[in-house]
C-alpha positions as CSV (number, residue, x, y, z in Angstrom):
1,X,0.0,0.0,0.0
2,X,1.1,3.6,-0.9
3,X,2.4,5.7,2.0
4,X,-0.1,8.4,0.5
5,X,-3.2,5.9,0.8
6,X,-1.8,4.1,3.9
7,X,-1.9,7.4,5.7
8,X,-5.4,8.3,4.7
9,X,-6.7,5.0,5.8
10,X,-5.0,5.2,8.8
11,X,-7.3,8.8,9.4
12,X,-10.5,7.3,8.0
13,X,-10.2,4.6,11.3
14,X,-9.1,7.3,13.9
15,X,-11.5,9.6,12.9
16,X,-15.0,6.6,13.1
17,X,-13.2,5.9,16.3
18,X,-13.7,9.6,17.7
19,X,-16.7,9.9,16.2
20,X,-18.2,6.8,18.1
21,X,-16.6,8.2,21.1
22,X,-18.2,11.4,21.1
23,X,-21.5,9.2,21.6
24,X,-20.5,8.9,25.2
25,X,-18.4,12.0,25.4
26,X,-21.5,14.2,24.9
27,X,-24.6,12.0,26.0
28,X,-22.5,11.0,29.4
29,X,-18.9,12.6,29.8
30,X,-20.1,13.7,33.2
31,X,-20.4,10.4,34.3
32,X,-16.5,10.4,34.8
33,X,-16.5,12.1,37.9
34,X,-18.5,9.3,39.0
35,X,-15.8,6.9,39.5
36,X,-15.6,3.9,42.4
37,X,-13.0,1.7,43.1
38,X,-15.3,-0.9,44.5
39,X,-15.8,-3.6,42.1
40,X,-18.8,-5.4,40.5
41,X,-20.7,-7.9,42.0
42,X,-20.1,-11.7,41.1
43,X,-22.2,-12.4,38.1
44,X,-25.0,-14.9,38.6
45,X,-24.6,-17.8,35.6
46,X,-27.4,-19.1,33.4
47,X,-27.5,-21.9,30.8
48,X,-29.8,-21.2,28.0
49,X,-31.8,-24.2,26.8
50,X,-34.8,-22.8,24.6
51,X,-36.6,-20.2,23.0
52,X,-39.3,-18.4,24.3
53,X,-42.2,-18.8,22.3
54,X,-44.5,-16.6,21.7
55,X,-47.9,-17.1,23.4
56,X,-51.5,-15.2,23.8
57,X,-51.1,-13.0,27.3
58,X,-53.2,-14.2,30.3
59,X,-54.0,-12.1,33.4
60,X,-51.7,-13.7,36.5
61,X,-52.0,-13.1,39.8
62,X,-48.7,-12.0,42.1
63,X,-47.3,-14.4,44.3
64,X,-44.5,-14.2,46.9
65,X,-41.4,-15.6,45.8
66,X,-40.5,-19.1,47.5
67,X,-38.8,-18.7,51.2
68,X,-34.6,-18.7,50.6
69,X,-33.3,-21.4,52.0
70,X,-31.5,-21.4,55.3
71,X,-28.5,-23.2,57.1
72,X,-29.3,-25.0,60.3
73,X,-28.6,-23.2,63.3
74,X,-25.0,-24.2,64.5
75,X,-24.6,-24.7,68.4
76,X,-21.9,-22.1,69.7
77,X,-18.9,-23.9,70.6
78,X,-17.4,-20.8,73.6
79,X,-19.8,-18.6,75.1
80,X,-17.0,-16.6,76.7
81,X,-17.6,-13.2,75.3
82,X,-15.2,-12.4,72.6
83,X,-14.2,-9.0,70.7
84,X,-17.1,-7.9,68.3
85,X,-16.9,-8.5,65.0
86,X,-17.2,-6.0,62.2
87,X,-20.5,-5.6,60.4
88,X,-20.1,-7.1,57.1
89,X,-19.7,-4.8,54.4
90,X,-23.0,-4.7,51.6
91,X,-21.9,-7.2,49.4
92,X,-19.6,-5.4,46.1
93,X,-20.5,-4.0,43.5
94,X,-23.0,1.6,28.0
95,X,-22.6,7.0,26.9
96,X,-24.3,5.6,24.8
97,X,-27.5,5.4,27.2
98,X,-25.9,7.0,30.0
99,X,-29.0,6.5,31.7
100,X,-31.1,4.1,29.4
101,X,-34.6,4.2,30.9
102,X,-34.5,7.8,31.4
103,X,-36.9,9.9,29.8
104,X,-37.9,13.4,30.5
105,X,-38.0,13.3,34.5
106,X,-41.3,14.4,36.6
107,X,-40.1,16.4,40.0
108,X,-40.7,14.1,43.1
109,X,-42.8,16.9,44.5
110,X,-45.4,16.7,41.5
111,X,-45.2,12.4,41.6
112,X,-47.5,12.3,44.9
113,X,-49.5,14.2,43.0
114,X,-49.3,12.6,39.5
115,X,-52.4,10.1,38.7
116,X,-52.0,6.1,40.0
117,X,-53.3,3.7,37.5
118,X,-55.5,0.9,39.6
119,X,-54.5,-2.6,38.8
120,X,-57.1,-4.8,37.0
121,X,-59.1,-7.2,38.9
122,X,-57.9,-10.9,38.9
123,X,-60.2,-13.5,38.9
124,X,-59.5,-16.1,41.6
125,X,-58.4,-18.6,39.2
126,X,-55.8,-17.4,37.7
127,X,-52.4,-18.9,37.8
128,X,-50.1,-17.5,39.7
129,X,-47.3,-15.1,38.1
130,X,-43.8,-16.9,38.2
131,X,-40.4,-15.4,38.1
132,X,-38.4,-17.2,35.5
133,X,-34.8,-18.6,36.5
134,X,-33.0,-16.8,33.6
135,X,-34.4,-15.2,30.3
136,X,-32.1,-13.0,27.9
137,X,-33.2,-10.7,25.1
138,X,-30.8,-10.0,22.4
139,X,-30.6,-6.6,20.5
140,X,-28.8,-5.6,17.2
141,X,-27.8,-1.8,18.2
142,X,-27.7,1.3,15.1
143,X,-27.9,5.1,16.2
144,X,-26.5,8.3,14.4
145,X,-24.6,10.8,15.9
146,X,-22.5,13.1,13.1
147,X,-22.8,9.9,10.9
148,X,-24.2,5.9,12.2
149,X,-23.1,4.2,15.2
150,X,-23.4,0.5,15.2
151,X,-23.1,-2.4,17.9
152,X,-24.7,-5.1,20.0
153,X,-26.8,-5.0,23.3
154,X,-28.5,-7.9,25.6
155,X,-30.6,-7.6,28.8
156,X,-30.5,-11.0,31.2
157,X,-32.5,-11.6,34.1
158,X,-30.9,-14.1,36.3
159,X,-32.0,-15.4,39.7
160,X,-31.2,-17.7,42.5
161,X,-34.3,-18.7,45.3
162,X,-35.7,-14.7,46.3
163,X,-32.2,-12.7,44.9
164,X,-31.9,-11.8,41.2
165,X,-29.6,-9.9,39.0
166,X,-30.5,-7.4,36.0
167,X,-27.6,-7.3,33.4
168,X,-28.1,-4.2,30.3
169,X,-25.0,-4.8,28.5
170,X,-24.5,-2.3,25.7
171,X,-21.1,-2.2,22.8
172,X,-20.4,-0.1,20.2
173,X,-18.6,-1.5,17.5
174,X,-17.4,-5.0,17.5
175,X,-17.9,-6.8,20.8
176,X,-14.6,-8.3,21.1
177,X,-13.1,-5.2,20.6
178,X,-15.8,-2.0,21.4
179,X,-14.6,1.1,20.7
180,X,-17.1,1.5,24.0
181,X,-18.8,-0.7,26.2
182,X,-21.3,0.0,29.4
183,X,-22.5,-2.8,31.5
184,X,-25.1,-2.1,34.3
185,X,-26.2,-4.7,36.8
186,X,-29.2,-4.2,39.3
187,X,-29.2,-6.8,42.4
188,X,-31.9,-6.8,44.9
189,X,-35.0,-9.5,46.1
190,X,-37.7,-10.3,44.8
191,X,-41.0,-9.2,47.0
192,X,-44.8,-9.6,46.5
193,X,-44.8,-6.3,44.9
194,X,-42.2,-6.8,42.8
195,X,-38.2,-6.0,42.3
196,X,-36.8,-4.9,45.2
197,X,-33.3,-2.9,44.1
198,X,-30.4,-2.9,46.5
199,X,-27.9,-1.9,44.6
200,X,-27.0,-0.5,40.8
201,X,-23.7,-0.9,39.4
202,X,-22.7,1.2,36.0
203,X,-19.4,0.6,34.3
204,X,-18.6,2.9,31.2
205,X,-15.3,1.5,29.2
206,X,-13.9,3.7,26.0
207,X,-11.0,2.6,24.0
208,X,-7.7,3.6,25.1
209,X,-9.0,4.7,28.6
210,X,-9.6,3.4,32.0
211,X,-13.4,2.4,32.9
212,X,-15.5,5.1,35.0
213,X,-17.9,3.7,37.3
214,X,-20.5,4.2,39.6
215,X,-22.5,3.0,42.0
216,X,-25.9,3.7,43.5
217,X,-27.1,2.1,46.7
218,X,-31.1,1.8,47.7
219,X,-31.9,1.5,51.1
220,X,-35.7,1.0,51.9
221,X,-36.2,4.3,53.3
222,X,-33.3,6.2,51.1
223,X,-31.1,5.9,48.3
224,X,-27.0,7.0,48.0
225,X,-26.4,8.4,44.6
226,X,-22.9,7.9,43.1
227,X,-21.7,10.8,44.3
228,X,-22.5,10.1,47.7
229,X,-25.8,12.2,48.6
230,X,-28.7,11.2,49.9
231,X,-32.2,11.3,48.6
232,X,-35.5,10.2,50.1
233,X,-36.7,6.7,48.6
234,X,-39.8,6.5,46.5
235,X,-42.6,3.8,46.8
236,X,-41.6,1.3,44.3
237,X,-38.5,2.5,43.1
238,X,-36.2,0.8,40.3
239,X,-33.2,1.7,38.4
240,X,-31.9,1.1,35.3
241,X,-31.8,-2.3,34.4
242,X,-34.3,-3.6,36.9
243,X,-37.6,-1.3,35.2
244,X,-37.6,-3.4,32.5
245,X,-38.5,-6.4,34.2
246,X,-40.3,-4.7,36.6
247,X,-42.6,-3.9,34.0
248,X,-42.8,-7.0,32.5
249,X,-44.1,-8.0,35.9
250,X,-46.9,-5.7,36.2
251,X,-48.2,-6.0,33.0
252,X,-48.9,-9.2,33.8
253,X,-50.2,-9.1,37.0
254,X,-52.0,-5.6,35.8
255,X,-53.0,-6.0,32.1
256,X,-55.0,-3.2,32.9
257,X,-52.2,-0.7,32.9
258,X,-51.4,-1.6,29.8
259,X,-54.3,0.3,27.8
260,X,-54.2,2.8,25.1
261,X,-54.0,6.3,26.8
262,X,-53.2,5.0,29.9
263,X,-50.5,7.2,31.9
264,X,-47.4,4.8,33.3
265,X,-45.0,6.8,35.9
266,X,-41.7,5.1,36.6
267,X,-39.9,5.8,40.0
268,X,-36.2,5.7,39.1
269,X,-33.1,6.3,41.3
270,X,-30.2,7.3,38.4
271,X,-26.7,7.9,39.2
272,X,-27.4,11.6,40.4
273,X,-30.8,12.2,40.7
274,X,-34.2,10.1,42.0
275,X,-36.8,11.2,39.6
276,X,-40.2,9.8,38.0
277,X,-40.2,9.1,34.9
278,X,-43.3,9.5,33.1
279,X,-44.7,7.3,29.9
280,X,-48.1,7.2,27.8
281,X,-49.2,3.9,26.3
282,X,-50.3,4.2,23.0
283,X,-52.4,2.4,20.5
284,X,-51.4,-1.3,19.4
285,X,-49.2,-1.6,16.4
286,X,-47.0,-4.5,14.5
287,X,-43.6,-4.3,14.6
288,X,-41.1,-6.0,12.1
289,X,-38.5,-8.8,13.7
290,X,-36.2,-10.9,12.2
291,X,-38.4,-14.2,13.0
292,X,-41.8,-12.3,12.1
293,X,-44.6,-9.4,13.1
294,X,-45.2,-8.8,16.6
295,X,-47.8,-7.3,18.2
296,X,-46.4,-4.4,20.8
297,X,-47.6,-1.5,22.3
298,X,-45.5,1.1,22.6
299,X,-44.6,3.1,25.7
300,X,-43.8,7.3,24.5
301,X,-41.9,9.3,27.3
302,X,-44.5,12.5,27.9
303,X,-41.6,14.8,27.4
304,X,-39.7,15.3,24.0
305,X,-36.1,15.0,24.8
306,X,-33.8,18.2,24.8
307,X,-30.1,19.4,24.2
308,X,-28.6,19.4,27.8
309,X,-31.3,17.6,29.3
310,X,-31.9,13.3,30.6
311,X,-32.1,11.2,28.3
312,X,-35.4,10.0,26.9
313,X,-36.6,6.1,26.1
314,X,-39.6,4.5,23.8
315,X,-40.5,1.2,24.7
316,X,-42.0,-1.5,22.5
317,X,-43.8,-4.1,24.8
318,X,-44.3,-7.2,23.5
319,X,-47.2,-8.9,24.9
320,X,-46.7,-12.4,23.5
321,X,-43.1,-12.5,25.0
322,X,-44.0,-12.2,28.4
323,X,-44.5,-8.4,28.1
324,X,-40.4,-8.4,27.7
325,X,-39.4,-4.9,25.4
326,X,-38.2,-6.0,22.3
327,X,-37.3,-2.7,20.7
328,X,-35.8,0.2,22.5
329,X,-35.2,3.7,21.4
330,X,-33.0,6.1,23.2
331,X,-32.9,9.5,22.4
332,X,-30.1,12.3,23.7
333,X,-31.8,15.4,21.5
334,X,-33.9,15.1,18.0
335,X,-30.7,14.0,16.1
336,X,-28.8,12.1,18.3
337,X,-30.2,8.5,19.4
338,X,-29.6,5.0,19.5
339,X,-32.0,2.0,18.3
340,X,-32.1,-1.2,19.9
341,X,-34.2,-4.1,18.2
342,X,-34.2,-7.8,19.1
343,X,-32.7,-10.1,17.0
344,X,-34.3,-13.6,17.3
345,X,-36.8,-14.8,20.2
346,X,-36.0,-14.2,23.9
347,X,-34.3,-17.1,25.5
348,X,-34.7,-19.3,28.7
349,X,-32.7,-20.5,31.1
350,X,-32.8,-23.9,32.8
């Protein structure tokens, strides 16, 4: 190869590589101040045995998970009194959606306020709701931002008895090699009313440079941000990864909430901010998927997203598959967003 055209080549791949990085450098630079040296938590495993298939929605009723089990109580060997031991520490912990689920925030003043969609009745017969042991929904990921961004994304849901894990992994570019990569985990129990988050774990790598990170802890009467402040909890709060299945959840133990025109408001705690997110369900539609149409209704965050301001997020809920999101749009401002759409049926764990 020519010096000439070797040297222009070698421009063409620096400058899609800044480009790509810009994604995160403007939708989430701030996140670098963010940084923890604490490290992730140990990811649960799953083996994936089947596909999902899809299947006409039934109302469900909510169930309390199954007990965890316990040890048997050990005799104490010395009852001498002994030095007290420390308490045991909590246990440890892509921008391309800096803050994925966020769209345009409702002040926590105006959510006691805000309207409270009633769940729909439940006959007495019907089946209880039951928490799979792993499911994972793949996504092929394209965006623009001064030119197309491409990549790969995946949410899991793994649990073990009454704990459970929520993975969002998101790349840009090729996986083995992203020119950036976020993963977010959320780790909590699993209650009668749902997810119950404990802790949210964000880690933002870009090429060439060390990962930021952060991490947000929920206690059940208030949350610490990643930058250390405290804010009062909310009733039913999530995060980021853990509103996605949290949804799936009461959709189908509430099929009522999910009607045309009906007003859905998400309690989030983000990496600096607890806010209520705010969405409106509207009509049914068909959306296009690699293995066929799908039914969905989509989920349109009541604010338009703005230069400056949180990120904003369409759902498409698919009914069939377990009311799982199968497509999900992320937008920074009008011309900057990412696109992520599933790319074959969600699968199951054993």
């Amino acid at each position: 190869m020519r010096p000439r055209r070797a040297a222009a080549w070698a421009a063409l791949v620096v400058a899609v590589a800044v480009a790509h990085g810009c994604v995160v450098d403007r939708a989430g630079g701030y996140f670098s101040a963010l940084t923890s040296g604490e490290p992730m938590p140990e990811r649960m495993k799953a083996v994936y045995v089947r596909s999902m298939e899809a299947a006409e929605p039934v109302a469900v009723a909510p169930t309390a998970p199954a007990p965890r089990r316990q040890r048997a109580p050990v005799a104490p060997v010395d009852t001498a009194p002994g030095p007290e031991a420390p308490a045991s520490a909590a246990s440890e912990p892509l921008e391309l959606p800096a803050e994925p689920a966020a769209a345009a925030s409702t002040p926590v003043a105006e959510a006691a306020s805000a309207p409270v969609v009633a769940p729909a009745d439940t006959a007495a017969s019907a089946p209880p709701f039951e928490w799979p042991l792993a499911t994972r929904v793949t996504y092929v990921l394209t965006g623009y931002y001064r030119g197309e961004v491409h990549g790969t994304a995946q949410v899991e849901w793994v649990r073990e008895d009454d704990r459970y894990q929520v993975h969002l992994d998101v790349f840009v570019g090729l996986q083995v090699a992203p020119l950036m990569s976020r993963r977010m985990t959320s780790e909590g129990r699993i209650t009668p009313e749902g997810l119950k988050p404990e802790r949210y774990d964000q880690v933002t790598k870009m090429a060439f440079s060390s990962p930021y990170r952060a991490v947000v802890r929920l206690a059940p009467d208030h949350v610490v941000l990643a930058n250390g402040q405290r804010r009062a909890s909310l009733p039913g709060l999530q995060d980021t990864a853990s509103q996605f299945i949290q949804l799936a959840w009461q959709f189908s133990t509430q099929p009522g909430s999910l009607k045309p025109g009906t007003v859905i408001d998400v309690p989030l705690a983000l990496p600096r901010a607890v806010s209520v997110m705010r969405y409106d369900v509207s009509e049914p539609e068909m959306l296009w998927t690699p293995f066929g149409e799908v039914p969905v209704m989509r989920l349109k965050p009541r604010e338009a997203p703005r230069a400056g301001g949180d990120l904003s997020v369409e759902m498409w809920i698919a009914p069939q598959y377990r009311h799982l999101p199968i497509r999900l749009r992320i937008h920074q401002d009008p011309e900057t967003f990412v696109d992520l759409m599933i790319t074959k049926p969600p699968e199951l764990g054993g």
